[in-house]
C-alpha positions as CSV (number, residue, x, y, z in Angstrom):
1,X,-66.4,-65.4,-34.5
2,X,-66.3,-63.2,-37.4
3,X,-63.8,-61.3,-35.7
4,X,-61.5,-64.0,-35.4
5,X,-61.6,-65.6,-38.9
6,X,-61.8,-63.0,-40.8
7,X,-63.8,-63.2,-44.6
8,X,-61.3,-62.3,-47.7
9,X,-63.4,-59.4,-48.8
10,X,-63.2,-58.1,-45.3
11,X,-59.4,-58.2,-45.4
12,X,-59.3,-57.4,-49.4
13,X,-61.8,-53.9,-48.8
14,X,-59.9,-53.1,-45.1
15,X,-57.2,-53.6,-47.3
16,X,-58.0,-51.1,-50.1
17,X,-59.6,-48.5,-47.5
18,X,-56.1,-48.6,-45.2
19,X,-54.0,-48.2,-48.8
20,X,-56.3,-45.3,-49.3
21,X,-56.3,-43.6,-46.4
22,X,-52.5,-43.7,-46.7
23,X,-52.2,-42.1,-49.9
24,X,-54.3,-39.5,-48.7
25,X,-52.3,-39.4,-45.8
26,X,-49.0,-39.3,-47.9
27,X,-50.4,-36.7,-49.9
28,X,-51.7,-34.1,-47.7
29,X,-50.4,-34.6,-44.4
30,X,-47.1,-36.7,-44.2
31,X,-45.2,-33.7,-45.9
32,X,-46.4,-30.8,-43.9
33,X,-46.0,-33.0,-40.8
34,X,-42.7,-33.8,-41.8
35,X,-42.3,-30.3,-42.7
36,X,-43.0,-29.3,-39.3
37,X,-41.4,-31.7,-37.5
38,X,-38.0,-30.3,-39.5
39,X,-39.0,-26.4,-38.4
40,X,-39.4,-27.5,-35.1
41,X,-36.0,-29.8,-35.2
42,X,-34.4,-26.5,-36.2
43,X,-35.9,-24.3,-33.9
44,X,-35.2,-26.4,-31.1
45,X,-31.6,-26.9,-32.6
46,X,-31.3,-22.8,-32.7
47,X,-32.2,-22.2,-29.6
48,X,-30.3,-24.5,-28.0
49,X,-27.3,-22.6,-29.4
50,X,-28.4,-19.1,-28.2
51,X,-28.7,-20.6,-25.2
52,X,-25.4,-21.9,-25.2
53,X,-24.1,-18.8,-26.7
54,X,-25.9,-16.9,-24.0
55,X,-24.7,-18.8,-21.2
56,X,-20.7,-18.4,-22.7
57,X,-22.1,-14.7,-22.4
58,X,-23.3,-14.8,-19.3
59,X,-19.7,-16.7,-18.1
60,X,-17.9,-14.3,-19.8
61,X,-19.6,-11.2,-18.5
62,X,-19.8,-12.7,-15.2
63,X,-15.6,-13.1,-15.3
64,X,-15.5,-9.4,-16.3
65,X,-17.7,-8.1,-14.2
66,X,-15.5,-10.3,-10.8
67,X,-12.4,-8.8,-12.4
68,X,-14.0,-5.2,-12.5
69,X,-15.2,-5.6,-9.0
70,X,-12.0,-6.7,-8.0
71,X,-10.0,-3.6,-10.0
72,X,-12.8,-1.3,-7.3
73,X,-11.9,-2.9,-4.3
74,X,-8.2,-2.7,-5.2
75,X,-8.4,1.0,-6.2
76,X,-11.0,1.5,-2.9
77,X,-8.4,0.0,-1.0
78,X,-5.3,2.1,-2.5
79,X,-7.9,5.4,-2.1
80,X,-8.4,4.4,1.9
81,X,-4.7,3.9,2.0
82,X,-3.2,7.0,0.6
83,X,-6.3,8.8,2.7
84,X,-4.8,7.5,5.8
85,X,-1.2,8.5,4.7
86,X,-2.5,12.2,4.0
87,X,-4.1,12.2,7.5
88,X,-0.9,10.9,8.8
89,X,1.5,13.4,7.0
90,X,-1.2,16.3,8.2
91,X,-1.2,15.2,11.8
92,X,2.7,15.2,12.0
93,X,2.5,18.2,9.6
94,X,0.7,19.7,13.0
95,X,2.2,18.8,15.5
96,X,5.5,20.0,13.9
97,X,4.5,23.1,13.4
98,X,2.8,23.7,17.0
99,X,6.3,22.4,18.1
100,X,8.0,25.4,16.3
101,X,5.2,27.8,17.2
102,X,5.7,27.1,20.3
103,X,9.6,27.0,20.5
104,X,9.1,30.3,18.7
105,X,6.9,31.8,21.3
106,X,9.2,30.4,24.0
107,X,12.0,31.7,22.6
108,X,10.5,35.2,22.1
109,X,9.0,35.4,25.8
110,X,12.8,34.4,26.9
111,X,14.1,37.4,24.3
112,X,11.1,39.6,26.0
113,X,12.2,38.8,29.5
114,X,15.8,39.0,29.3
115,X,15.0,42.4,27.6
116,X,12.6,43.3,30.6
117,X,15.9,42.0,33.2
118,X,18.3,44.4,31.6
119,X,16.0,47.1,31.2
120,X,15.1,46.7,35.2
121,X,18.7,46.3,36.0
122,X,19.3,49.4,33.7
123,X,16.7,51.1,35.8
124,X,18.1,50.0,38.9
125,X,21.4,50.8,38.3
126,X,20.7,54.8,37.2
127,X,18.4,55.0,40.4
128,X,20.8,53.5,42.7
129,X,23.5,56.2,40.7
130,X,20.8,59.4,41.2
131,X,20.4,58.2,44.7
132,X,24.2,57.6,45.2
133,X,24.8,60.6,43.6
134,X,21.4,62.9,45.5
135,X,23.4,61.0,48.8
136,X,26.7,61.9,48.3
137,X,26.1,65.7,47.8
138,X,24.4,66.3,51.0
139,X,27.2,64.7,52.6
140,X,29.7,66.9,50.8
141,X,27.5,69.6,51.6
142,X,28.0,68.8,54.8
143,X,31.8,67.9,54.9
144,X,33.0,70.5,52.2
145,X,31.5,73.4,53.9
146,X,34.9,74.2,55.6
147,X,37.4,75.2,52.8
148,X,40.4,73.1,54.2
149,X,38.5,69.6,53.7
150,X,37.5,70.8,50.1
151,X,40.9,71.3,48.9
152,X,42.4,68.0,50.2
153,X,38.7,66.4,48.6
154,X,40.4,68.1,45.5
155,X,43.9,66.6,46.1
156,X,42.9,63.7,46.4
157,X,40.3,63.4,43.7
158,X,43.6,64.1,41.2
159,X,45.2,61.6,42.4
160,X,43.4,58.7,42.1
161,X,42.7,60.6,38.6
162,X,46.4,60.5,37.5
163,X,46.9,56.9,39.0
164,X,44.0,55.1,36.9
């Protein structure tokens, strides 16, 4: 029953020893404690701001680095784009040009056959001429052997001359 109904010297000494134990406690550990508790506060308090300045970071770097990957993709896409065109241009750049190649080679076997026609009818003319010609002196050979068919040959050769 102590317990419960307390004796005054029990409450005056649990008294004395609590105020005691305070003022110890006051003097060597509520100030460093307190001391701590205010590094701590401010640590905390710091790095709550690097992170917040670290995640404004982060946004921002993350906005640059969308708009850089964009600016690629564009510049990829105007690279693919003016490739294709260049293939395009060189394609048509080919076929034009094996067009007029082979106009020109067309042109040049016509030139080269046309040549080869009027040479062969050149040809064919001066044979048919020698062979006219070979012809018609055997025949006059023949015919002009008597001198009275060679003078009237002659006559009549003037004629026609004088005529045309």
């Amino acid at each position: 029953m102590e317990l419960i109904n307390p004796d005054l010297g029990t409450i005056f000494w649990t008294t004395i020893a609590f105020l005691f134990i305070l003022l110890i406690l006051r003097k060597f550990a509520w100030r460093p404690i307190l001391t701590f508790l205010k590094e701590r506060e401010f640590s905390i308090e710091n790095a709550l701001q690097t992170a917040e300045k670290a995640r404004k970071e982060m946004s921002r770097l993350q906005l640059d680095n969308e708009k850089i990957i964009a600016e690629a993709k564009n510049e990829h896409d105007k690279i693919l784009k003016e490739a294709r065109e260049i293939k395009e241009s060189i394609i048509e750049e080919a076929k034009e040009q094996a067009v007029n190649e082979s106009k020109q080679l067309i042109e040049k076997a016509r030139i080269g056959i046309q040549n080869e026609k009027i040479n062969a009818m050149k040809e064919i003319k001066n044979q048919v001429t020698i062979l006219s010609v070979e012809i018609a002196a055997k025949i006059l050979q023949k015919k002009l052997s008597v001198d009275k068919e060679q003078q009237e040959l002659i006559e009549k050769s003037l004629r026609d001359i004088k005529l045309n």
